[in-house]
Each structure stands twice: as C-alpha cells, then as structure tokens.
C-alpha positions, 0 to 999 in steps of 0.5 A: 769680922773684925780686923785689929792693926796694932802700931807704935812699937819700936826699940826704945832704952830703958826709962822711956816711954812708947804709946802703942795703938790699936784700930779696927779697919773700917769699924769704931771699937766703941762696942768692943771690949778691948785688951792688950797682951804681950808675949815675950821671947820663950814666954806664954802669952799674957794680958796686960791691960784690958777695957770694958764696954762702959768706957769710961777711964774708971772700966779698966783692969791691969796686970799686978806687973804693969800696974802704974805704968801702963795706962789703956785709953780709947780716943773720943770718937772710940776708932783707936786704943792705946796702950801708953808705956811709961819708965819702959823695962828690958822685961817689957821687951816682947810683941803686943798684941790688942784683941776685941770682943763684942759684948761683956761689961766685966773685965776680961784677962784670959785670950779665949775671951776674945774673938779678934786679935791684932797681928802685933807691934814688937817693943824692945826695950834696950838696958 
C-alpha cells in the first residue's frame, strides 16, 4: 500500500506562483508513474500533469490547458513530486490531487490508471 501526501497549496493572487509536492510515506515514488489532477468546485475531476517511469524531464505529458505553466519534476533521490504552477489563474482554483501506479512507461491521463491517490492540497487562486 502506498501512501501519497500532497502539500504546498494556499491562497495565492492571480499571476503568482505555487510549487505543490507530493511524497509517499516510507517509500521512494522512483518505481511509480506519477500524475497530478485537480477538481474544481462543481467540475469532474481531470488530469493535469503526469510522469512516467523513465524519469527523465523529456517523460512528461501535460493537459492542453496547463501546458507552459505547470512543470511536473521529481527531486533526485526520487521521494517527492512537484507539480510548479506559474502565472496562477482564478480557473485554476480547485483540490489537486497526485495519485501513483506502479508499472507502465507510456503516459497516463485517466484516474483508474492509478492505484494510489494523495488526499489533496486546495489551491485557490484570488482575482
């Protein structure tokens, strides 16, 4: 069982920035394929970000909608996952959520491709 603890959210004014993190307890996510996904008020849930297991920078897929300002990294010792959120929008405003699956080397963009799911961190984004 994996256990995935997202942090970082916060209240934050438009054109700002935010850096969200997501580690497993006890457990490096260097085996895990990685996503972030966000659910706004009243909306489904849908991806944003994801990273596969060839961790390289180049093994990375992102929504059309966020694309350029959202950047998904791991740090080098492979325990944690960032989402960074640049030039922050109100319609970013939403829970994100990172979730894990352990196996796979293409991208993956849909929820039940993932076993594991962080409990979330709120980012709201004020006008």
């Amino acid at each position: 069982q994996v256990q995935l603890v997202e942090s970082g959210g916060g209240l934050v004014q438009a054109g700002g920035s935010l850096r969200l993190s997501c580690a497993a307890s006890g457990r490096t996510l260097n085996n895990y394929a990685v996503g972030w996904f966000r659910q706004a008020p009243g909306k489904e849930r849908e991806f944003v970000a994801t990273v596969n297991l060839n961790w390289s920078a180049g093994n990375t897929y992102y929504a059309d909608s966020v694309k350029g300002r959202f950047t998904i990294s791991r740090d080098n010792a492979g325990n944690t996952v960032y989402l960074q959120i640049r030039d922050l929008r109100p319609e970013d405003t939403a829970i994100y959520y990172c979730a894990a699956r352990n196996s796979g080397y293409i991208f993956y963009t849909t929820q039940a491709s993932y076993n594991y799911w962080g409990q979330g961190t709120q980012v709201t984004v004020s006008s």
